[in-house]
Structures are given as structure tokens and as C-alpha cells.
matplotlib code that plots the C-alpha trace (Angstrom):
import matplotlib.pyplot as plt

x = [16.0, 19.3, 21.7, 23.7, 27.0, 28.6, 31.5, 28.8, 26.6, 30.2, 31.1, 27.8, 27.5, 29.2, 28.4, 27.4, 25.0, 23.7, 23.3, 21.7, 19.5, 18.6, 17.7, 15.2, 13.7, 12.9, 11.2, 9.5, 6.6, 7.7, 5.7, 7.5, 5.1, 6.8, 9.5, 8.5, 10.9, 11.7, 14.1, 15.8, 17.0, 20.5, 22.7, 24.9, 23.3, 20.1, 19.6, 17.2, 15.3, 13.8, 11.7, 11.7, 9.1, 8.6, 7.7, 7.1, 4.1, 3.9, 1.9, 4.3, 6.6, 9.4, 7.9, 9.6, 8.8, 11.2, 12.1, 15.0, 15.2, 17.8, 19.6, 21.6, 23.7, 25.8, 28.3, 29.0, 32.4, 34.4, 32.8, 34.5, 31.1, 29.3, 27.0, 24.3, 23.7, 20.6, 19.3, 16.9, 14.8, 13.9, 10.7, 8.5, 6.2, 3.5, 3.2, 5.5, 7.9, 11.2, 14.3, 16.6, 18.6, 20.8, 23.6, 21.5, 25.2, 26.6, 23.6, 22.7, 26.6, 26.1, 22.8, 23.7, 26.6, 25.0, 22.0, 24.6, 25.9, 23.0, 22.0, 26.0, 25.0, 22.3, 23.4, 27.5, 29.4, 30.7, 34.3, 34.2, 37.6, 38.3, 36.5, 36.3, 35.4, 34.2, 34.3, 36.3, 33.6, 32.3, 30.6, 33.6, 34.9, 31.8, 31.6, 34.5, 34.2, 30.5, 31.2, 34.7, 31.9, 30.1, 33.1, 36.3, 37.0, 41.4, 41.6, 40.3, 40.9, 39.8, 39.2, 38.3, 37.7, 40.6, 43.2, 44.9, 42.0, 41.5, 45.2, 45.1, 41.8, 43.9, 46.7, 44.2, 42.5, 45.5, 46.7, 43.3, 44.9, 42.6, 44.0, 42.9, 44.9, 44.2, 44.1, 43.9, 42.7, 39.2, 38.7, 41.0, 40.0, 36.5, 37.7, 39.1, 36.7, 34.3, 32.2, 32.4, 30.6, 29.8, 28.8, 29.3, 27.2, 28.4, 26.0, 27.1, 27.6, 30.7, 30.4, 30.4, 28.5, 31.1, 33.7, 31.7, 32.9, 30.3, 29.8, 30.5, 28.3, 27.8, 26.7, 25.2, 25.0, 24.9, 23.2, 20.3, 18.3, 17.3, 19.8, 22.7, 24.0, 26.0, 26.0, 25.4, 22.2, 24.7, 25.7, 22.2, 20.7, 23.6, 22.5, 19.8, 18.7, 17.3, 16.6, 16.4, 12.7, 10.8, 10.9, 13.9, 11.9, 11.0, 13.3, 17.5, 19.4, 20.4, 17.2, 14.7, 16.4, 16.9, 12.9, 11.8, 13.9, 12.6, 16.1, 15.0, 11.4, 9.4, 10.8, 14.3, 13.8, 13.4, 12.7, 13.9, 15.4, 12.1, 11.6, 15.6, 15.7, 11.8, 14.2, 17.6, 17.4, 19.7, 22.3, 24.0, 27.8, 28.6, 25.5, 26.2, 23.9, 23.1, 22.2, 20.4, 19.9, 17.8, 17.6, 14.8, 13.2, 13.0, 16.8, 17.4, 15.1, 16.5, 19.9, 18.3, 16.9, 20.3, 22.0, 19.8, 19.5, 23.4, 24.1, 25.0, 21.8, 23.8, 24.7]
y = [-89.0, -88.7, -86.2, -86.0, -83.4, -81.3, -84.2, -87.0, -84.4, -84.1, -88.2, -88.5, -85.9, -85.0, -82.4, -84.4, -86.4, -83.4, -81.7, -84.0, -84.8, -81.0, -81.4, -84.1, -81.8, -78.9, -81.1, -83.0, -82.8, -81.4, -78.8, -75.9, -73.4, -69.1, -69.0, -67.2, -64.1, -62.1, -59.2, -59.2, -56.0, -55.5, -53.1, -53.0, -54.9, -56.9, -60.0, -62.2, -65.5, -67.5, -70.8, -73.0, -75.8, -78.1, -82.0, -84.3, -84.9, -88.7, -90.2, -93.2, -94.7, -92.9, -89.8, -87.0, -83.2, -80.8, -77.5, -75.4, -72.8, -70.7, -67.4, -64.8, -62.3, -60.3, -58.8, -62.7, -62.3, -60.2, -63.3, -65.5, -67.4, -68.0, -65.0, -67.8, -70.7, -73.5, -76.2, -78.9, -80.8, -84.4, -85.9, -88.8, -87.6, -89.8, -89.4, -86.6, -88.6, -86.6, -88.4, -86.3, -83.2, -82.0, -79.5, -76.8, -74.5, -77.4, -78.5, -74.7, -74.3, -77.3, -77.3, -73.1, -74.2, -77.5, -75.1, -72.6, -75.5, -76.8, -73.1, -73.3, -76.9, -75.1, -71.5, -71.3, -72.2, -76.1, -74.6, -72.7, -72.8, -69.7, -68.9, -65.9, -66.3, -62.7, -63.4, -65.7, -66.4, -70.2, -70.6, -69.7, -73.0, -75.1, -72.9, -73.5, -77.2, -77.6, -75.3, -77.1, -80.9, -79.4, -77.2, -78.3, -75.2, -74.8, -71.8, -69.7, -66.7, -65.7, -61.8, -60.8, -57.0, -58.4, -59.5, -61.4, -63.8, -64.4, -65.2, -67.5, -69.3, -69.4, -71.3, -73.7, -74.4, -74.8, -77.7, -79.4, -79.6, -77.0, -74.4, -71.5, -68.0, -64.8, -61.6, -58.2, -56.9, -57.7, -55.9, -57.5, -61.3, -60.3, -58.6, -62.3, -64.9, -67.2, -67.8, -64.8, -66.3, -63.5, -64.2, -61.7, -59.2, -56.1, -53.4, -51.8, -53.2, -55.3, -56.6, -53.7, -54.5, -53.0, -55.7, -58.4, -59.8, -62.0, -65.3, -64.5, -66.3, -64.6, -65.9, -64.3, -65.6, -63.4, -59.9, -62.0, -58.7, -55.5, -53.8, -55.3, -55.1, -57.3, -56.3, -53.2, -51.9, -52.6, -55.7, -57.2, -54.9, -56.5, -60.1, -62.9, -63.4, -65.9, -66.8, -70.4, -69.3, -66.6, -65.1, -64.0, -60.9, -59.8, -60.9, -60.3, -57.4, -57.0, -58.8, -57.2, -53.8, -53.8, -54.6, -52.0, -48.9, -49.8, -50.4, -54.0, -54.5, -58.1, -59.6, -59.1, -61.7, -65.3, -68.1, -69.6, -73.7, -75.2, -74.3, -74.8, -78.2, -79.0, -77.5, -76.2, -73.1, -72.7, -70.9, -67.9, -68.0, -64.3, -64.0, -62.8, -65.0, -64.1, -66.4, -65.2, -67.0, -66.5, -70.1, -72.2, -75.0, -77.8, -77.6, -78.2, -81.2, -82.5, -82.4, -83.6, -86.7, -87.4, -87.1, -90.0, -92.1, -92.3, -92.7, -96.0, -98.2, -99.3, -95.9]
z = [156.1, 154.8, 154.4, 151.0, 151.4, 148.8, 148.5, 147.3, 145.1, 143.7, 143.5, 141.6, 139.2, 136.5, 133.9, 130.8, 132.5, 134.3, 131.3, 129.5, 132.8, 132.3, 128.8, 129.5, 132.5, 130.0, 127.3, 130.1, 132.7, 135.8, 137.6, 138.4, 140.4, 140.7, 143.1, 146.5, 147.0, 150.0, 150.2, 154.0, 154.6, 156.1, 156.5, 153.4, 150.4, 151.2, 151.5, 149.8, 150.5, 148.1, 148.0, 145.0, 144.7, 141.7, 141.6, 138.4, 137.0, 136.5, 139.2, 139.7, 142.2, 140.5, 141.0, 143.5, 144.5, 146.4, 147.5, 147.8, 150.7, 148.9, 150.4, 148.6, 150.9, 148.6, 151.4, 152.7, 150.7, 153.3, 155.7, 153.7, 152.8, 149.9, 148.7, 148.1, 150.8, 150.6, 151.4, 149.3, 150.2, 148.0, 149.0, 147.6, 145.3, 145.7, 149.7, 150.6, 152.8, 152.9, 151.3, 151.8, 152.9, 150.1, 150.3, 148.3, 147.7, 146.0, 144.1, 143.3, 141.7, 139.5, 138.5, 137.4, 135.3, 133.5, 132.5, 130.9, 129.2, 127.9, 126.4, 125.0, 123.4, 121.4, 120.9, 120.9, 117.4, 117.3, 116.8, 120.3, 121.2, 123.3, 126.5, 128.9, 132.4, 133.9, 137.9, 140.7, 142.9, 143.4, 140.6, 138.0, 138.1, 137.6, 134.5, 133.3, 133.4, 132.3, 129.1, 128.1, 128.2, 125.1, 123.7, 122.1, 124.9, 124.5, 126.6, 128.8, 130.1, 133.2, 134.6, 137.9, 139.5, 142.3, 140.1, 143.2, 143.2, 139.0, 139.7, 142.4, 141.1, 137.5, 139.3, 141.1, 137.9, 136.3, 138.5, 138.2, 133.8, 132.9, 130.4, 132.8, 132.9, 134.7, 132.9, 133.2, 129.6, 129.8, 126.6, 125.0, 126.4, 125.3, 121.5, 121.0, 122.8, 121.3, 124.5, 127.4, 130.7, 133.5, 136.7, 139.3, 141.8, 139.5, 139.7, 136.9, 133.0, 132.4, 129.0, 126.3, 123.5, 121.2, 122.4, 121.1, 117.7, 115.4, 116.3, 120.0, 122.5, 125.7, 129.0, 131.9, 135.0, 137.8, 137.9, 139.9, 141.1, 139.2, 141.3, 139.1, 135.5, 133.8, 130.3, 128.6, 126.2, 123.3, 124.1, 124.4, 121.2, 119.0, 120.0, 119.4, 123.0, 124.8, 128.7, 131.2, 131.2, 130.8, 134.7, 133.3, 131.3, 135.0, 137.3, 137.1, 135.7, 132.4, 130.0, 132.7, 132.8, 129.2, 128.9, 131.3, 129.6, 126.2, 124.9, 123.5, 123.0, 123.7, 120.4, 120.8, 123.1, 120.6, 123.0, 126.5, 127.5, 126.7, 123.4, 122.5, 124.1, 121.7, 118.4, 118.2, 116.1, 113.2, 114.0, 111.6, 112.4, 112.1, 114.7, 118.5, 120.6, 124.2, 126.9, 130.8, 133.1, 136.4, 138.0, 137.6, 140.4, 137.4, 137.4, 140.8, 141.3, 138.2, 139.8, 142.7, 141.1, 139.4, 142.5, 144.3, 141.6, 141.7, 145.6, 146.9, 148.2, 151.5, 152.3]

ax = plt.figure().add_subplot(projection="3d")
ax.plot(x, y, z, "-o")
ax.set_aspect("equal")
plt.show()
């Protein structure tokens, strides 16, 4: 069995092809069973541990399953460690011989950020130009990149609740030739974005509804438990909404929280990746649109698939 690291996930990736690769997952046939979820209690925040199986359904040589063994520990930042660590695990999906070992982090980072992109190919305006990234943490910059391949993307501004680290991730960005600059106005970077991306382990609403202006597309990321909030009643009554899949009505903070306190009803929420990838709805251009995501097991064996189909045959 092999074992693929972050550095060759990176080599053969890149976010086009993985988003179109996550396109062609949602309008195809793979079989993507409810996550297993454990809470791990710690002192601090909990931990949770989640298993995320899925294969495809063709019957044919080229067929593969897998399964993630993921783990989110909030409090691993003052560790200096990711707050969510995996593994994956490719196998044949005709006789369940393992493939390969992936770096789960890595994939999990990239698969995250090409499935906000491909929501952004369907939902954010074709003259996006001006992009807020809300949060430093390891996923900012894979969101950053996967939303400026589908977005004529000329700035971005990037806030973080330690301003020391939206700064020094703004500088490292910057040398990479990305247009990336820290602020410290979030209200402001919000008043005059066209996309605003959010992931981060806040427990309470960042994103005011009242900040949002029309045609705003806004993307949330993090808020993975009912514990945590990324945006506010407001912010979600003002928009069209839509979710990776439907887990997302019960599962994660913000759609779910909304949901359960009756501040949007079933309706408000008008479809999830499957049915956008079968039919891009037409979009109104003064209309906020809202994307949630929550992670779905179809993305990361899509990745997963990419990713061997690309590695070197002598390696």
C-alpha cells in the first residue's frame, strides 16, 4: 500500500481540475452512506471523530471506495497543530484491496475549498472582483486560491480575530503574487466585498446581516458543530441559501441553528451541490446568495481519485 503525503496531494492537484472533478462527483453515482460522529470529551472544547465512507457505484475496474478517519480538536491551535487532522484511506472498489494512505489534513483542506468554489461557480456574480477572507487558519489560503480559479478575484482582504496572524498570513500570501491584505475593519471589508468566505471555530456570529450589500455572495465554512455561529439570523434571512448537501439542515452552526429557532423555515433553504451542478439557477444580481458547507464523503474520494489517477506509475 502506498503512502501519498501532503507535498504529492499538492504536485497533483490543482483547483480547476478539482473542481471540476467535484462537479462530476455530485451529478454522478457515488455512494455516500451518513458520516459516523463521535464527540471526545476533553477538557476545554471537545473533540470530535468522524468516519466518512463512500465508494462509486459502477461495478468496473475503475471503480474505488474509501474512508476518511477525520478528527477535529478545536484547542490544537495553542499546540501549534491543525484543529482538524485525518487520514484516508483509497481502496479497490471491486475487492477492497487498500491502495493507499493519504494525508487526510491535506486532502480535507483542498477538497473544502474546491467545493466552495464550485458553489461560487454557480451562485457568486461573473464580475466578482473583491473578496473577504474571515479567518487565518489552514484553510484561508486554499480559499483564497480555489475562489480567485472561477473569479476574476483582484483583491482580497483578509480579517482575522489576531490581527498579528491576518497580517503575517497577508505577507505570505502576498509573496506567493496573490493580492492579499490584512485588515482590521471587518465591517467595512464586508460593506464593500463581492464574495465574503468565513471559516473559523467562532462561537458566536461574525457576519452581520446588515453588512451585506446586494449581490454579495457569502461563504461559510467553518461553524462545523451546533456549538458555533458564523453568521447572524439577519444575514441568512436576507439571503437565497443553499448547502454542500442536505446534512447541512442538521448538522453545523449557522443553517441548523437558524432551522431549529424558527428564524428561517424549510424553504428558505432552495437546494444543495447536487441539484446546482444538474441546473445552475438563474441568478438575480441585486440578490445575496449564501453558501454552507458541512463536508461531504463524495468530495473527498473524489479528491482521492484525482489524486491517484495523477501520481507517477513508477513511484
Amino acid at each position: 500500500m502506498r503512502v501519498v503525503s501532503a507535498a504529492e496531494i499538492d504536485r497533483a492537484l490543482s483547483y480547476p481540475a478539482l473542481v471540476d472533478a467535484l462537479a462530476a462527483a455530485f451529478s454522478g453515482d457515488i455512494v455516500a452512506p451518513v458520516r459516523h460522529h463521535h464527540e471526545v470529551e476533553r477538557e476545554g472544547q471537545n473533540g470530535t471523530l468522524l468516519l466518512m465512507p463512500a465508494w462509486t457505484g459502477n461495478a468496473s475496474a475503475d471503480s474505488f471506495m474509501g474512508v476518511k478517519v477525520v478528527s477535529v480538536f478545536p484547542d490544537n491551535g495553542a499546540k501549534n497543530l491543525p484543529s482538524v487532522l485525518g487520514t484516508y484511506l483509497l481502496m479497490d472498489g471491486l475487492t477492497g484491496e487498500p491502495k493507499a494512505a493519504f494525508d487526510g489534513t491535506r486532502l480535507t483542506v483542498w477538497r473544502t475549498a474546491c467545493a466552495s468554489a464550485l458553489a461560487a461557480r454557480h451562485l457568486a456574480r461573473l464580475d466578482t472582483t473583491r473578496m473577504v477572507m474571515i479567518g487565518a487558519g489552514s484553510l484561508a489560503p486554499f480559499l483564497i486560491r480555489a475562489h480567485m480559479s472561477q473569479r476574476p478575484i483582484a483583491e482580497v482582504l483578509l480579517w482575522n480575530h489576531r490581527a498579528e496572524r491576518a497580517g503575517a498570513l497577508a505577507a505570505s500570501l502576498r509573496r506567493e503574487g496573490l493580492p492579499v491584505t490584512a485588515t482590521s475593519d471587518l465591517e467595512a471589508a464586508v460593506r464593500g466585498a463581492d464574495l465574503v468566505s468565513c471559516a473559523t471555530l467562532s462561537r458566536q456570529p461574525i457576519i452581520r446581516g446588515e453588512w451585506l450589500t446586494a449581490g454579495t455572495h457569502v461563504d461559510l465554512v467553518g461553524a462545523f458543530n451546533l456549538a458555533m455561529r458564523e453568521a447572524d439570523d439577519a444575514a441568512l434571512q436576507r439571503s437565497q441559501i443553499y448547502v454542500d448537501t442536505m446534512a447541512a439542515k442538521s448538522e453545523g452552526g449557522d443553517v441548523a441553528l437558524a432551522l431549529q429557532s424558527g428564524a428561517i423555515d424549510e424553504q428558505a433553504v432552495r437546494g444543495d451541490l447536487f441539484g446546482l451542478c444538474a441546473r445552475t439557477p438563474e441568478r438575480d444580481p441585486d440578490a445575496i446568495t449564501l453558501f454552507k458547507s458541512v463536508g461531504a464523503s463524495l468530495e473527498d474520494l473524489a479528491a482521492a481519485m484525482l489524486v491517484w489517477r495523477s501520481l507517477p506509475a513508477s513511484a
